[in-house]
C-alpha positions as CSV (number, residue, x, y, z in Angstrom):
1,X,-65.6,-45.0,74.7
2,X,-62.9,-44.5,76.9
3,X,-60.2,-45.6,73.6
4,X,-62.4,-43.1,71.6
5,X,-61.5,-40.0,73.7
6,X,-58.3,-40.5,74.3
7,X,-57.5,-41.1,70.3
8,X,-59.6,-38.0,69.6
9,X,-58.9,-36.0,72.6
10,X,-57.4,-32.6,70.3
11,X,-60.4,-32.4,68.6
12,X,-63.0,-33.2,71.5
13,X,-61.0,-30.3,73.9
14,X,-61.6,-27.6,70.4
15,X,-64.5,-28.3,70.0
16,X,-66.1,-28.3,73.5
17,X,-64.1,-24.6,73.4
18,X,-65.4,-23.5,70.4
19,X,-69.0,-24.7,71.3
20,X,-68.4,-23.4,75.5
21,X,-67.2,-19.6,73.6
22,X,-70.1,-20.1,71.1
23,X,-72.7,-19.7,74.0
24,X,-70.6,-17.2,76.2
25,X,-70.4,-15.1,73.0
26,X,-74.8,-15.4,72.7
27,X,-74.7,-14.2,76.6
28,X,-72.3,-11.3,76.2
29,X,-73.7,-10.2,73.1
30,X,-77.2,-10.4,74.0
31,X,-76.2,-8.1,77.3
32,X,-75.0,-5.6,75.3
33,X,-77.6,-5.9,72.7
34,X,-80.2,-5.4,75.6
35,X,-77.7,-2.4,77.7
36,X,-78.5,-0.5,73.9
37,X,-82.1,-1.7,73.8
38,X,-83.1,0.0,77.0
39,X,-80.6,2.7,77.3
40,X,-82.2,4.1,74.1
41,X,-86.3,3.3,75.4
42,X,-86.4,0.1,73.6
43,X,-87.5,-3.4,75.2
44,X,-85.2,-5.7,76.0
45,X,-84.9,-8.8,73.6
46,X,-85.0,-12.7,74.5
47,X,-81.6,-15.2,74.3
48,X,-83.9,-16.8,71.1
49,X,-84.2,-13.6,69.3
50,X,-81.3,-12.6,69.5
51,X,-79.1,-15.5,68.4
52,X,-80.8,-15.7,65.4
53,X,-80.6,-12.2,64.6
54,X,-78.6,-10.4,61.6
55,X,-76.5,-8.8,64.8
56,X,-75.2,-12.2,66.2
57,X,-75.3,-13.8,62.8
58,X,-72.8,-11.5,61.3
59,X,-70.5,-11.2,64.3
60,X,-69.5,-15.3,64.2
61,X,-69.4,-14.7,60.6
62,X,-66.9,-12.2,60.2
63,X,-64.8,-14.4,62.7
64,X,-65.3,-18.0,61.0
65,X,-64.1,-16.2,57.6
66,X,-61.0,-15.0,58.7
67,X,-60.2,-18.3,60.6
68,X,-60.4,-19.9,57.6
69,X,-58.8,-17.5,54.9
70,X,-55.6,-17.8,57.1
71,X,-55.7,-21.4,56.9
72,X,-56.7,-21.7,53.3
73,X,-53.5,-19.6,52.8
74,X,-51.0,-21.3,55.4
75,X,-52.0,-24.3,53.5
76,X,-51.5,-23.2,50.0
77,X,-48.8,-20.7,50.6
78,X,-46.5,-23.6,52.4
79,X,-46.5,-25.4,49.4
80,X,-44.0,-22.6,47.2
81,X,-42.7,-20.5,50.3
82,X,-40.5,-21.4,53.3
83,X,-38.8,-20.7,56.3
84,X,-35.6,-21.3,57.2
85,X,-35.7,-22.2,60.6
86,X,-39.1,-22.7,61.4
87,X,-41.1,-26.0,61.9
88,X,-44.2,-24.6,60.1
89,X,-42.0,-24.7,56.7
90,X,-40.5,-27.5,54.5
91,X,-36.8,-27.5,53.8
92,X,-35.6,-24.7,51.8
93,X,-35.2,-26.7,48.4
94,X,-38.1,-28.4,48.8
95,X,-41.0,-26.0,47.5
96,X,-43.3,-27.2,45.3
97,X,-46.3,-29.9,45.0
98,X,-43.7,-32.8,45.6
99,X,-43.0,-36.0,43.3
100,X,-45.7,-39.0,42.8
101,X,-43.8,-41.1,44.6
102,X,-43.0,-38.7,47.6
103,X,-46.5,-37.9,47.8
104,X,-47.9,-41.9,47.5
105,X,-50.0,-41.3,44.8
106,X,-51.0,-43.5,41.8
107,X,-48.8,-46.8,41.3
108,X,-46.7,-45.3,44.3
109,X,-49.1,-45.8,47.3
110,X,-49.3,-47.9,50.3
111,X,-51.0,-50.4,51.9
112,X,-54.1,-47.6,54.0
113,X,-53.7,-45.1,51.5
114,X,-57.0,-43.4,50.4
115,X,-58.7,-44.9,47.8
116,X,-58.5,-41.8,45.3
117,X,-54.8,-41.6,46.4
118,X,-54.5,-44.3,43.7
119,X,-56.8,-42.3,41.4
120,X,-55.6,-40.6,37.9
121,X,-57.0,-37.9,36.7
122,X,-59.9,-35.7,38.2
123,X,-60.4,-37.8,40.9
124,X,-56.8,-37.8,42.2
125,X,-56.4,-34.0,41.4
126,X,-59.4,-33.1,43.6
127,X,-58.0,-35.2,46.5
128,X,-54.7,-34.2,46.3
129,X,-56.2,-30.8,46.7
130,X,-59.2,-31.3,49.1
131,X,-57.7,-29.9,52.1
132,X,-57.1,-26.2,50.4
133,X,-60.7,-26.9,48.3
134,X,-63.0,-27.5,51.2
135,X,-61.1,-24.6,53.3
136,X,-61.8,-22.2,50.4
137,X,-65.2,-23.2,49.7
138,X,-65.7,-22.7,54.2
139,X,-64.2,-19.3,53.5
140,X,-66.0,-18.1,50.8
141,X,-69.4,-19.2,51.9
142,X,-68.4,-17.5,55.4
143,X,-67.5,-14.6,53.7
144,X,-71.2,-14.6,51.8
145,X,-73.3,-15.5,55.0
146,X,-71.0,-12.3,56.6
147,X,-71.9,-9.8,54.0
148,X,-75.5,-11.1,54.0
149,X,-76.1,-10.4,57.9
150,X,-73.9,-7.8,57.4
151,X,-76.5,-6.3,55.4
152,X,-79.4,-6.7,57.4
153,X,-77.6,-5.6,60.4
154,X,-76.5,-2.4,58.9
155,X,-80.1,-1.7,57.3
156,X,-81.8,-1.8,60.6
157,X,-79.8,0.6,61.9
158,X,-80.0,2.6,59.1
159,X,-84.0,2.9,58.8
160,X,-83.8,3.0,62.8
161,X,-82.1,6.7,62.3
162,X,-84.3,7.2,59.3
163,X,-82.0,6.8,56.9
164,X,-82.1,4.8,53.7
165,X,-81.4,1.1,53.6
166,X,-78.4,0.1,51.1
167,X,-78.4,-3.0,48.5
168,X,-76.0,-6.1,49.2
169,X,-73.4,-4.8,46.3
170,X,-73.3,-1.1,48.8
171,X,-72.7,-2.7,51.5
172,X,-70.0,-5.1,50.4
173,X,-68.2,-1.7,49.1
174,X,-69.4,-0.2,52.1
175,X,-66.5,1.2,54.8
176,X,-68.9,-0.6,58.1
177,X,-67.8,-4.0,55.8
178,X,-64.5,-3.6,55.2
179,X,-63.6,-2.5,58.6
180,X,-65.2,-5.2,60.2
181,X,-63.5,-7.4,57.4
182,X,-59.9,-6.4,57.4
183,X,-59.5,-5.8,61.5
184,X,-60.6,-9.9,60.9
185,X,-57.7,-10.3,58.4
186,X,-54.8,-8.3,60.3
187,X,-54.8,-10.3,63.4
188,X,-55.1,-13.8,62.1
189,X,-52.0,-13.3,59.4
190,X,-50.4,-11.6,62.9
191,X,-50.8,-14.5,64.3
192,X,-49.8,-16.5,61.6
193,X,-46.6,-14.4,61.3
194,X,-46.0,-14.8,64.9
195,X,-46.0,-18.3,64.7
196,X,-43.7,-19.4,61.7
197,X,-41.1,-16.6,63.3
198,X,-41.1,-17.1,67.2
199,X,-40.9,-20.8,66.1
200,X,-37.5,-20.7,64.8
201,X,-36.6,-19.4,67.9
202,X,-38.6,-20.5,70.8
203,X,-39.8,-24.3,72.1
204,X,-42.4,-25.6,74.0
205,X,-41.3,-29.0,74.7
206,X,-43.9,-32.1,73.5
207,X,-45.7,-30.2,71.3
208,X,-45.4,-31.0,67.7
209,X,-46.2,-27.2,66.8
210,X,-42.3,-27.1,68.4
211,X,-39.1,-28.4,67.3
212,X,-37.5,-30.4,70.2
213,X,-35.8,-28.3,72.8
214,X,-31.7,-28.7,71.7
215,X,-32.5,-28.2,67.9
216,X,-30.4,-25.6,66.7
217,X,-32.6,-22.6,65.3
218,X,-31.5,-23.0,61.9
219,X,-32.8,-26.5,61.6
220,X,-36.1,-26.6,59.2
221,X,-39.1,-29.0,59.5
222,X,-38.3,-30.6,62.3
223,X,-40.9,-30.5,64.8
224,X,-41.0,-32.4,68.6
């Protein structure tokens, strides 16, 4: 056990975040839903009801399809555009999907390699493309289960001031969705932005996000 957390300590320290900001996120959310509840006459609402309401449902949405559109494009996007400088980027002269052999696929893989790594054909095409696949496919059904909730949400609030309800297609071109959407979108390619520039830069030494701390700025893919 002891082995096991300390080879998979990155992803153990996310994960108890994401799941520790999950629940703070129910709490907060649920205060306010309640502040509106009884502010307005209504009766406050229980943790249960309101976690697996439209309102909370559409909320971590909106977030989880952002977080992974800006992956889904780092990780394609890095494969035909770079940055000089920056340890987020391959070489300049280096775009592109890369050679058989510098990739280890087919006759040119090694001993632990995947087994469709070997693969021709479909098989090989889908894994050499699974990363980018299975973040799209995280996105898109994100971006649904947003629009969805979204939906709902905005309905009861709409028959709540006596006001017709909209289909999912109004919604989606609605101005509540894409405002909700794109303030998503801004601050995660902001960030992305932020990170491939101040990078060239800036260090933070032991961190393989960094290049080593005497790297001259100009050096590319080269990280600590």
């Amino acid at each position: 056990m002891k082995r096991f957390v300390r080879d998979n300590a990155l992803s153990l320290f996310f994960l108890v975040a994401f799941l520790l900001t999950l629940v703070g996120q129910s709490f907060a959310g649920l205060a306010d839903v309640n502040a509106d509840q009884l502010s307005s006459g209504g009766a406050a609402v229980s943790w249960w009801h309101y976690v697996t309401s439209s309102d909370f449902a559409v909320d971590v949405a909106e977030n989880w399809q952002s977080e992974y559109l800006q992956f889904l494009l780092f990780i394609v996007i890095t494969v035909w555009l770079v940055q000089r400088g920056s340890p987020e980027s391959k070489k300049p002269g280096e775009e592109g999907r890369g050679s058989a052999a510098e990739q280890k696929v087919g006759r040119h893989t090694v001993p632990g390699s995947p087994g469709w790594a070997g693969a021709t054909g479909l098989r090989q095409t889908l894994y050499g493309n699974s990363l980018g696949l299975l973040m799209g496919l995280i996105f898109v059904l994100s971006w649904l289960a947003q629009s969805v909730a979204g939906t709902a949400s905005y309905n009861r609030q709409q028959l709540s001031q006596l006001q017709d309800p909209v289909t999912w297609g109004g919604y989606v071109l609605s101005p509540d969705f894409w405002n909700r959407t794109l303030q998503n979108w801004q601050s995660e390619l902001l960030a992305v932005l932020s990170m491939v520039v101040l990078s060239i830069y800036l260090r933070q030494r032991g961190s393989p996000e960094s290049k080593p701390v005497g790297t001259p700025h100009e050096e590319t893919a080269v990280e600590g």
